[in-house]
C-alpha positions in Angstrom: 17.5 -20.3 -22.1 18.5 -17.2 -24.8 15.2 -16.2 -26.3 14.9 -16.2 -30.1 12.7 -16.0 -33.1 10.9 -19.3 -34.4 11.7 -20.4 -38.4 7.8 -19.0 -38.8 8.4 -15.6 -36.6 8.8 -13.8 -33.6 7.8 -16.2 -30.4 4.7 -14.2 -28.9 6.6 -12.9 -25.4 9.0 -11.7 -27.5 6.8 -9.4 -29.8 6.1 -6.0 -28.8 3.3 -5.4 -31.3 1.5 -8.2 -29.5 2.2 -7.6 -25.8 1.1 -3.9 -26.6 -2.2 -5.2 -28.4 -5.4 -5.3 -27.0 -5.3 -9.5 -27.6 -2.0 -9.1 -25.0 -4.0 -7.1 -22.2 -4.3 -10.6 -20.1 -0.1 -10.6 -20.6 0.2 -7.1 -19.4 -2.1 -7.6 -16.3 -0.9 -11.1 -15.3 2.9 -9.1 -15.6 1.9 -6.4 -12.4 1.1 -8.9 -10.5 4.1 -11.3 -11.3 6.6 -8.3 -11.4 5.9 -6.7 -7.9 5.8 -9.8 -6.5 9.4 -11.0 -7.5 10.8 -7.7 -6.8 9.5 -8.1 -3.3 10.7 -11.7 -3.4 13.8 -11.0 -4.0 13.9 -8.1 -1.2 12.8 -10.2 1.4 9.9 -7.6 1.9 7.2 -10.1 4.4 4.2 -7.2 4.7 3.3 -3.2 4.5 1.8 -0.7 6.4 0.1 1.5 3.4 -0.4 4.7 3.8 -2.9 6.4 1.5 -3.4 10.4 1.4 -3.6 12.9 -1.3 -0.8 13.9 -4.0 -2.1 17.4 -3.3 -1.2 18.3 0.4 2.7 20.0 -0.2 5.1 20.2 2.8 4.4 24.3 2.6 0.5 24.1 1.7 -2.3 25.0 3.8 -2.8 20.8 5.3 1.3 21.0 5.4 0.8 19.5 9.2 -0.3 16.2 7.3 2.6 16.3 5.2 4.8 16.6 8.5 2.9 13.8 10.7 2.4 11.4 7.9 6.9 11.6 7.5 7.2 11.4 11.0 4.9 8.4 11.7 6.2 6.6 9.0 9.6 7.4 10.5 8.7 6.3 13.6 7.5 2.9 12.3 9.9 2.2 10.8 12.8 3.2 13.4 10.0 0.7 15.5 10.3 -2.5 12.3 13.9 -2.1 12.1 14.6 -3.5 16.0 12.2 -6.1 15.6 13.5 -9.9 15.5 13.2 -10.8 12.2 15.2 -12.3 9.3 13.0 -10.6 7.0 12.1 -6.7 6.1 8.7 -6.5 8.4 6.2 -3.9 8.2 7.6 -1.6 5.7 6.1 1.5 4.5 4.3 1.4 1.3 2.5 4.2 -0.5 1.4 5.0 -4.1 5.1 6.4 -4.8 3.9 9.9 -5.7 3.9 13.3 -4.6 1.9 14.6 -1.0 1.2 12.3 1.7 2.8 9.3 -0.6 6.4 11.2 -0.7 6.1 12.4 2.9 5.7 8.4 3.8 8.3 7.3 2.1 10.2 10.1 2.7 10.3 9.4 6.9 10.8 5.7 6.6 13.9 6.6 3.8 15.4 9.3 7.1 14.9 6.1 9.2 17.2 4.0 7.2 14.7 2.1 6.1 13.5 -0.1 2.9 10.4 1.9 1.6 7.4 0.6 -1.2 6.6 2.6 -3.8 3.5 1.3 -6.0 3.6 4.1 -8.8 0.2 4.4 -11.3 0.6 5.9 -14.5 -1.3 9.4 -15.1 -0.8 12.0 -17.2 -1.1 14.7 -14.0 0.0 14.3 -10.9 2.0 11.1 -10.3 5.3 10.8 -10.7 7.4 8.9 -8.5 9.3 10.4 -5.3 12.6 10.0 -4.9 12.6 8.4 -1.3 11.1 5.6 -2.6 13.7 2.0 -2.7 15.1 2.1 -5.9 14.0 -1.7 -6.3 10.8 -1.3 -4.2 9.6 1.1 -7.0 7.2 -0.5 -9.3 5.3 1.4 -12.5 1.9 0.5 -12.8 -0.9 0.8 -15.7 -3.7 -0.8 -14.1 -5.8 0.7 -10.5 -7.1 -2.6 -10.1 -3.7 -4.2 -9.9 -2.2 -1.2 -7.7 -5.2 -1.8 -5.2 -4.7 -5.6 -5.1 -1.1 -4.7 -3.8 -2.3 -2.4 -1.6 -3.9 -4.9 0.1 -1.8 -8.1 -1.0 0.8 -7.8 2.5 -0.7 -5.1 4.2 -0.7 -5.7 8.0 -2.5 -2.3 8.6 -3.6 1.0 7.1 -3.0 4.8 7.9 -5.3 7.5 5.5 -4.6 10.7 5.3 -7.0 13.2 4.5 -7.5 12.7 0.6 -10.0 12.8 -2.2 -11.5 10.4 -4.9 -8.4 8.6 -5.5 -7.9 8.3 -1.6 -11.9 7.6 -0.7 -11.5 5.0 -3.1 -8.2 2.9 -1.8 -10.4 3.3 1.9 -13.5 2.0 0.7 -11.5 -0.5 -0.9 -10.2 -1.8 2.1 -13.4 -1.2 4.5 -15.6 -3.7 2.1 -13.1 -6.1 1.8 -13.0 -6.2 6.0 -16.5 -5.8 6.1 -17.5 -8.9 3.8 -14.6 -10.6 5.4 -12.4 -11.1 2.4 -9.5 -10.5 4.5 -7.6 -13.2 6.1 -7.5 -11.9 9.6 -8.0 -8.0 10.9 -6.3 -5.2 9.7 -6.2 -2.1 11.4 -7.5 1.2 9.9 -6.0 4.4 10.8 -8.6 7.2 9.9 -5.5 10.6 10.6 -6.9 13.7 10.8 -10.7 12.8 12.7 -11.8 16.6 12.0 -11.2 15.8 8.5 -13.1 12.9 8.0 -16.0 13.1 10.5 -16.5 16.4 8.2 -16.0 14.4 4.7 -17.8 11.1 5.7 -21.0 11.2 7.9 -20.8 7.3 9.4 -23.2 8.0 12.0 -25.3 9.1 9.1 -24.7 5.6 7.4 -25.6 3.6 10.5 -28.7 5.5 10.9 -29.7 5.0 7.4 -29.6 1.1 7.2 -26.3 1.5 5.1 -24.2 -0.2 7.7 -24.1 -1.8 10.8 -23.1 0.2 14.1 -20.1 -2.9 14.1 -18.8 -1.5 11.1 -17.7 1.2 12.9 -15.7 -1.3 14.5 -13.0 -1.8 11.4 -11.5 1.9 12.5 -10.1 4.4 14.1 -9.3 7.5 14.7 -5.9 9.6 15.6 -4.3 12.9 15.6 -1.0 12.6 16.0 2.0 10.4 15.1 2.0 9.2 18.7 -1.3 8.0 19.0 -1.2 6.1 15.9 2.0 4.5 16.5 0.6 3.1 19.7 -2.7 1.9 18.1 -0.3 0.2 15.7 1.9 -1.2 17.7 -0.7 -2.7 20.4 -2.7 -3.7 17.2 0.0 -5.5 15.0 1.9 -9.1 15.9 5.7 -8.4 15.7 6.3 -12.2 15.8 4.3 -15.8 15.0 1.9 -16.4 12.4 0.8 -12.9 11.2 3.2 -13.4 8.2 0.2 -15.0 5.6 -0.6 -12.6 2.7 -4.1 -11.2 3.3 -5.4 -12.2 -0.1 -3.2 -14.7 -1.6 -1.4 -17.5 0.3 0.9 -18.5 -2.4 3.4 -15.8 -1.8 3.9 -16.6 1.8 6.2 -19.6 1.2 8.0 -17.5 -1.7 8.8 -14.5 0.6 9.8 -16.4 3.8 12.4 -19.2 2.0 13.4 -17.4 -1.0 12.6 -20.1 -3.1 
């Protein structure tokens, strides 16, 4: 149906000055969900294996090793998702479409021949989106809170990188949500670089202190090279049966496996 102005106005979707308005907020935030989730639709894209990491670590840097494991892993997965049986795009890469670890991510699953997530956030330093992200896996986002949900929306496991706030925060994210049991079923943690973060996060410390349980040490793991990751993942993930459910909502599970 053509949309067109009413005898009294513009129609409300059609009306920038609204949707831009502080009254069209709960528009704009119900649209980054809708949007990513009909581009992904239509891809056939059934889950992601995030990888988070900083925008900061360059393929020439002083942590350029990261930069070169985190586009080789992601190569190798994805080399690894391509031969499995499946008449849907499993366990593609997904990252927050910028620079650093996020390009090098995209960029090994792109050299693979692979379909690659980008979930771009809009700042006024640092992000801009890569250019081995999909073209139509590459979605522009306004809000953290709806970039974190699709983080975690048809993730089937997680690899960090070293990072800082932005990347403590997307790990901490998915860590409570395990540890409180939000999640559907369990979802692998990949802690990369273990000199790194044993230096940046004391969880002994946290144990000892009450803070957590000596289980929660439990929800991950560490690994130092692209190798041993990719076996933790692949003895950790289910190429085939039910381990196709969205981890937070079920309604999209239907849409991605029929098309409808």
């Amino acid at each position: 149906m053509a949309l067109k102005e009413t005898v009294g106005g513009k129609l409300a979707y059609t009306d920038p000055a609204f949707l831009e308005s502080d009254d069209g907020r709960p528009v704009r935030i119900l649209a980054e969900y809708l949007g990513p989730l009909h581009g992904l639709r239509q891809a056939r894209v059934r889950d992601t294996i995030v990888f988070f990491g900083s925008a900061r670590v360059t393929p020439t840097g002083p942590m350029a090793q990261f930069y070169d494991q985190a586009r080789e892993l992601a190569r190798l997965l994805t080399m690894w998702s391509k031969n499995l049986s499946s008449p849907v795009h499993r366990y593609v890469i997904c990252s927050g479409g910028g620079g650093g670890i996020m390009e090098a991510a995209n960029r090994g699953a792109s050299e693979a021949g692979g379909r690659t997530v980008g979930l771009n956030i809009s700042l006024p330093h640092e992000q801009r989106p890569n250019p081995f992200v999909t073209r139509d896996l590459s979605f522009e986002l306004h809000y953290f809170f709806m970039r974190k949900l699709w983080f975690a929306h048809l993730a089937r496991a997680l690899v960090v990188f070293p990072g800082g706030f932005g990347t403590l925060d997307e790990l901490t994210e998915i860590l409570t949500l395990a540890q409180t049991r939000k999640l559907d079923c369990p979802i692998p943690v990949i802690l990369y670089g273990s000199a790194y973060w044993k230096e940046i996060i004391n969880f002994d410390a946290l144990v000892r202190h009450g803070m957590i349980s000596p289980e929660d040490l439990k929800l991950f793991e560490f690994a130092d090279t692209p190798q041993a990751a990719l076996a933790v993942l692949k003895a950790r993930l289910v190429p085939d049966g039910d381990d196709a459910t969205p981890h937070i909502a079920h309604s999209a599970s239907s849409q991605l496996e029929d098309g409808s």
